[in-house]
DRENTOR-651205 format. One line per 10 residues: number of its first residue (from 0); for each residue x negated, y, z of C-alpha. Coordinates in pm, 1 decimal. Layout:
% residues N
NUM = X/Y/Z | ...;
This chain:
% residues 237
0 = 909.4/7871.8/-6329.9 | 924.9/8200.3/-6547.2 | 630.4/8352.3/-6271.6 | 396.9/8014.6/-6400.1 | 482.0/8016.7/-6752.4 | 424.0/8392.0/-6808.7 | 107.5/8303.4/-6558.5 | 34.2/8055.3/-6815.7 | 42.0/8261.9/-7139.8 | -183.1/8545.0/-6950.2;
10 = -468.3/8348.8/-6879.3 | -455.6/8177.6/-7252.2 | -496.4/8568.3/-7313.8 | -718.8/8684.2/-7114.6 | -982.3/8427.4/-7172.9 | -929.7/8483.3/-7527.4 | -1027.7/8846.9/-7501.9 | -1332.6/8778.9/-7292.8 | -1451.5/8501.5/-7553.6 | -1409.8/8718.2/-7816.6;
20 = -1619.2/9057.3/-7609.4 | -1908.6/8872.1/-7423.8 | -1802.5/8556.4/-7248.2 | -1712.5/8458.5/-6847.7 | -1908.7/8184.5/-6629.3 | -1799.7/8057.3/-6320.9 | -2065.2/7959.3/-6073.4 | -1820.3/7777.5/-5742.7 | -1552.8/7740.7/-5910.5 | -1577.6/7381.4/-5671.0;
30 = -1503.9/7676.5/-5359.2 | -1193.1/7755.1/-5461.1 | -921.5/7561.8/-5253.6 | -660.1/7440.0/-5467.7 | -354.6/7496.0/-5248.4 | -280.8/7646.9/-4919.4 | -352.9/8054.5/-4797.2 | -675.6/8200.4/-4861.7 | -765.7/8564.6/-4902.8 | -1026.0/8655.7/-5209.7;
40 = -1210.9/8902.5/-5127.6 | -1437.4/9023.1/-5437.6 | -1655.4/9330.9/-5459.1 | -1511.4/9609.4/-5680.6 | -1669.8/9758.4/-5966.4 | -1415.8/9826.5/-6222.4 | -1073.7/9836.7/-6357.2 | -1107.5/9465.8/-6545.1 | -1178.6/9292.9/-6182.4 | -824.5/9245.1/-6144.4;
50 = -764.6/9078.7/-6457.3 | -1121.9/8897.3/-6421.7 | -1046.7/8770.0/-6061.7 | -680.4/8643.0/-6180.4 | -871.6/8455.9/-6482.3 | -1135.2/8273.3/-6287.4 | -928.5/8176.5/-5987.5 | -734.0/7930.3/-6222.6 | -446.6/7912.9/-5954.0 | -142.0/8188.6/-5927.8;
60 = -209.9/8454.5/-5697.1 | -126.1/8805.8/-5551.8 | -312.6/9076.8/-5491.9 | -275.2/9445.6/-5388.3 | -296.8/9773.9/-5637.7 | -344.3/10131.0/-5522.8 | 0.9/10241.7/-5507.0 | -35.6/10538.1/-5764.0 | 19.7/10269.6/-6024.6 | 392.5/10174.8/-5921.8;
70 = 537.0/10519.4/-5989.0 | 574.8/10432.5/-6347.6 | 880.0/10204.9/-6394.2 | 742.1/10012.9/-6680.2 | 427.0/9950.1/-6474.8 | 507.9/9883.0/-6201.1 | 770.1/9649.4/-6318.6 | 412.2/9469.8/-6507.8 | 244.6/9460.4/-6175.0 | 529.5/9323.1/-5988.3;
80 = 562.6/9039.3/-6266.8 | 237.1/8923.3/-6199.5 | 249.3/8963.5/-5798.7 | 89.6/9288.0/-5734.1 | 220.0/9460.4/-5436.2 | 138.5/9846.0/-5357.6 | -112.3/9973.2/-5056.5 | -167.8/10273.9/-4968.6 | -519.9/10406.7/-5001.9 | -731.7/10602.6/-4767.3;
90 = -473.3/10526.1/-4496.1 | -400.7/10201.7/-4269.1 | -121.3/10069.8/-4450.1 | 57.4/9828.5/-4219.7 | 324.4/9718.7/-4441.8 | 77.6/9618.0/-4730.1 | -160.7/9429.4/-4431.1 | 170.9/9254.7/-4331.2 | 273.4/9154.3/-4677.2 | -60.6/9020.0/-4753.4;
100 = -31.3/8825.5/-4373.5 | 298.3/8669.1/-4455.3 | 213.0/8534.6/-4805.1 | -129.9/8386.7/-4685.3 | 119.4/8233.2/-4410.1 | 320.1/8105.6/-4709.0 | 17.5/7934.4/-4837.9 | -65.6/8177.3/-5122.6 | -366.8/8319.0/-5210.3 | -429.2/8685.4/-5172.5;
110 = -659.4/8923.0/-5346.5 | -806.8/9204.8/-5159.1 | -1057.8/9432.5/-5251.7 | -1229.2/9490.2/-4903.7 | -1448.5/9818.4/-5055.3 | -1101.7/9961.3/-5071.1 | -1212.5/10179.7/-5397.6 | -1399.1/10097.2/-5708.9 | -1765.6/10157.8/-5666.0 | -1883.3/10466.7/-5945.3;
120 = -2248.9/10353.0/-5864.4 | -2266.8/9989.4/-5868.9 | -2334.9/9943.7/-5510.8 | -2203.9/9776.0/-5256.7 | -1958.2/10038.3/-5040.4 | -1871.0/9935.9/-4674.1 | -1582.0/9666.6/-4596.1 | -1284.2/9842.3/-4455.5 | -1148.2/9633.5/-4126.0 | -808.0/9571.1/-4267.5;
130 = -913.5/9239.3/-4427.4 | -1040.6/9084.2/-4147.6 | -728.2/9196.2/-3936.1 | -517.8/9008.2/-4179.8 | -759.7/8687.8/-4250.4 | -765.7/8635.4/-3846.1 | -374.8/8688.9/-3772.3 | -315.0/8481.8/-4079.7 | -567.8/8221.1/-3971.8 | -685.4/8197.6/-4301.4;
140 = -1012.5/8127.3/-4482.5 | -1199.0/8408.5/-4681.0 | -1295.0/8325.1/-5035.3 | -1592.2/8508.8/-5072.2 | -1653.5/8647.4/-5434.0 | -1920.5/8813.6/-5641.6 | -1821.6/9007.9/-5954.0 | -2114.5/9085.0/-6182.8 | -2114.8/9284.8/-6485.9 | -1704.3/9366.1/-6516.3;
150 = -1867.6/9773.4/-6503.4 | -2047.3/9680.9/-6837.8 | -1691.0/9476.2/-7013.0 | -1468.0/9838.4/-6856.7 | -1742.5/10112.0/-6687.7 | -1619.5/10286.8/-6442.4 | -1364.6/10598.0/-6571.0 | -1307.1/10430.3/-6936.6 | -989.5/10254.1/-7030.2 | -1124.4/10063.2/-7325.5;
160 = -1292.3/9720.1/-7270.9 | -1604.6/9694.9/-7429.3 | -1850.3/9387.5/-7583.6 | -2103.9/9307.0/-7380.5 | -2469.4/9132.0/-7447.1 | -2408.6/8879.9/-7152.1 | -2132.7/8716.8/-6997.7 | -1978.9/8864.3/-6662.2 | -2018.5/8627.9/-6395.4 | -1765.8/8556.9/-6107.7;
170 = -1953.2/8354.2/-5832.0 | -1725.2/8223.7/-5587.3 | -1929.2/8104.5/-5207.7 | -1787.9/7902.9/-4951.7 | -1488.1/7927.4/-4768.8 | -1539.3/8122.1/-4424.3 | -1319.5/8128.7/-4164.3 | -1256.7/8461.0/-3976.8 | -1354.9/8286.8/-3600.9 | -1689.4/8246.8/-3818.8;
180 = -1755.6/8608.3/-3908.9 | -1605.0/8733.5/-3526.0 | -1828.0/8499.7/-3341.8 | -2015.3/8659.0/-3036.7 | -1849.2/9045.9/-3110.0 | -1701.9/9197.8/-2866.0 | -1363.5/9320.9/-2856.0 | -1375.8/9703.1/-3005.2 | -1636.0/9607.2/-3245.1 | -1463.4/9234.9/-3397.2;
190 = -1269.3/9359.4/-3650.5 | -1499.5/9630.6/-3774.7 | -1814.3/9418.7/-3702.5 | -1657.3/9111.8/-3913.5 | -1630.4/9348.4/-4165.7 | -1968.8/9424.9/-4165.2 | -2064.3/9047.9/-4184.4 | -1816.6/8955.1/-4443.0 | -2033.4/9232.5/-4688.2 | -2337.9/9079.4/-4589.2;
200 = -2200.2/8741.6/-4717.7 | -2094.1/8906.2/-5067.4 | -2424.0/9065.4/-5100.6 | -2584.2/8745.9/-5054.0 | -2430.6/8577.8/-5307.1 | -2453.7/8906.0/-5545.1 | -2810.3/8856.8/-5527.3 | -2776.7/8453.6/-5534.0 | -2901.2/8404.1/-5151.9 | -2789.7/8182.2/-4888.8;
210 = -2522.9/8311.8/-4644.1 | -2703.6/8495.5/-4373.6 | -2661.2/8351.4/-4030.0 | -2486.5/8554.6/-3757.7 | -2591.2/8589.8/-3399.4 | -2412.1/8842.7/-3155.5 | -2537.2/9156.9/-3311.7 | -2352.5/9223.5/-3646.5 | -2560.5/9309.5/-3918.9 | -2639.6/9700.1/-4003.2;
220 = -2465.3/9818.2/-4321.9 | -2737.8/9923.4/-4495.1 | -2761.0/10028.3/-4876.0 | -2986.7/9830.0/-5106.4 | -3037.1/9835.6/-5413.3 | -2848.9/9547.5/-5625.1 | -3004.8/9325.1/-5887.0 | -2772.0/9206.8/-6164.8 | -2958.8/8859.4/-6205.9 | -2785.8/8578.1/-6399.5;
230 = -2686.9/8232.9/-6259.0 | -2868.2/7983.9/-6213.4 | -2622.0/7743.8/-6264.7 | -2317.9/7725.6/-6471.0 | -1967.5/7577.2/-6487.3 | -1729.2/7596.0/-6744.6 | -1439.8/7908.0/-6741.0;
């Protein structure tokens, strides 16, 4: 009860500040399951994606931070408030995959930031493996999420938000399930070939596009350069 109503009084907050530098639309926000395990999985381009992601989600959730944040004790007792649980980066954590596994097994849903790192350029980086290991033991859907313009509200080494001259936009696609994105791969290449599919998917809907279709080869990871273009439709934050 104290988790929801502090919850509560953070969104109020947050969508107060955004009003008040630029504005937020939601394109999806019909994608979103209500209830039951899913795991988000946004692209990363700055330090507000956390907050953004928790704001346009509309339902409690948890989600992992780099575990150099937890060493302070006033922080991390913040982060731990609002259900953020430490992974280690650059490294295969197993006890952060297994916490995020458990609580998508408890019907929660789980943010993960499958670039693994904030991107200082604005491109899409490659999808580590990790999140499809967890989505598949979990048997949970992926929520599929684009993030565009959070790098103009915080850019990318700044702590201090800033107005913008458009709103960010969260666009959230449809639910996939993992047996979708490891269809046809073979063994040694599933976990890191889903991967590769699942950032096809976000780049898709980064650029507004229809979900690619997947036959056995998984896509090449190749760098592109990213449009910032503006929904076409809207739905209320």
């Amino acid at each position: 009860m104290l988790y929801r109503i502090i919850w509560a009084a953070a969104w109020l907050l947050l969508r107060f500040l955004y009003a008040l530098l630029g504005g937020l639309k939601i394109e999806g926000a019909e994608n979103v399951p209500r209830k039951g395990g899913v795991l988000v999985t946004p692209n990363h381009l700055s330090d507000a994606d956390g907050p953004t992601i928790y704001l346009a989600l509309k339902r409690p959730c948890w989600g992992m931070a780099k575990s150099e944040l937890f060493q302070t004790r006033f922080l991390r007792y913040i982060l731990r408030l609002f259900h953020a649980f430490p992974v280690k980066r650059y490294s295969a954590d197993l006890a952060a995959l297994r916490q995020a596994e458990d609580l998508l097994k408890q019907g929660e849903a789980v943010v993960i930031f499958p670039e693994g790192k904030l991107s200082e350029d604005g491109q899409l980086q490659p999808f580590l493996p990790g999140v499809i290991l967890v989505a598949d033991r979990a048997g949970a859907p992926i929520l599929p999420v684009a993030l565009i313009g959070t790098d103009r509200l915080l850019p990318y080494g700044k702590l201090i938000p800033r107005p913008m001259h458009r709103p960010v936009v969260v666009r959230f696609g449809r639910p996939i399930l993992p047996e979708e994105l490891l269809k046809g791969l073979k063994k040694r290449e599933r976990l890191e070939g889903g991967a590769e599919r699942l950032r096809a998917v976000v780049k898709a809907l980064l650029e507004n596009q229809p979900y690619p279709s997947f036959t056995e080869d998984a896509p090449e990871n190749k760098e592109e350069p990213m449009d910032e273009k503006e929904p076409s439709r809207e739905s209320s934050s």
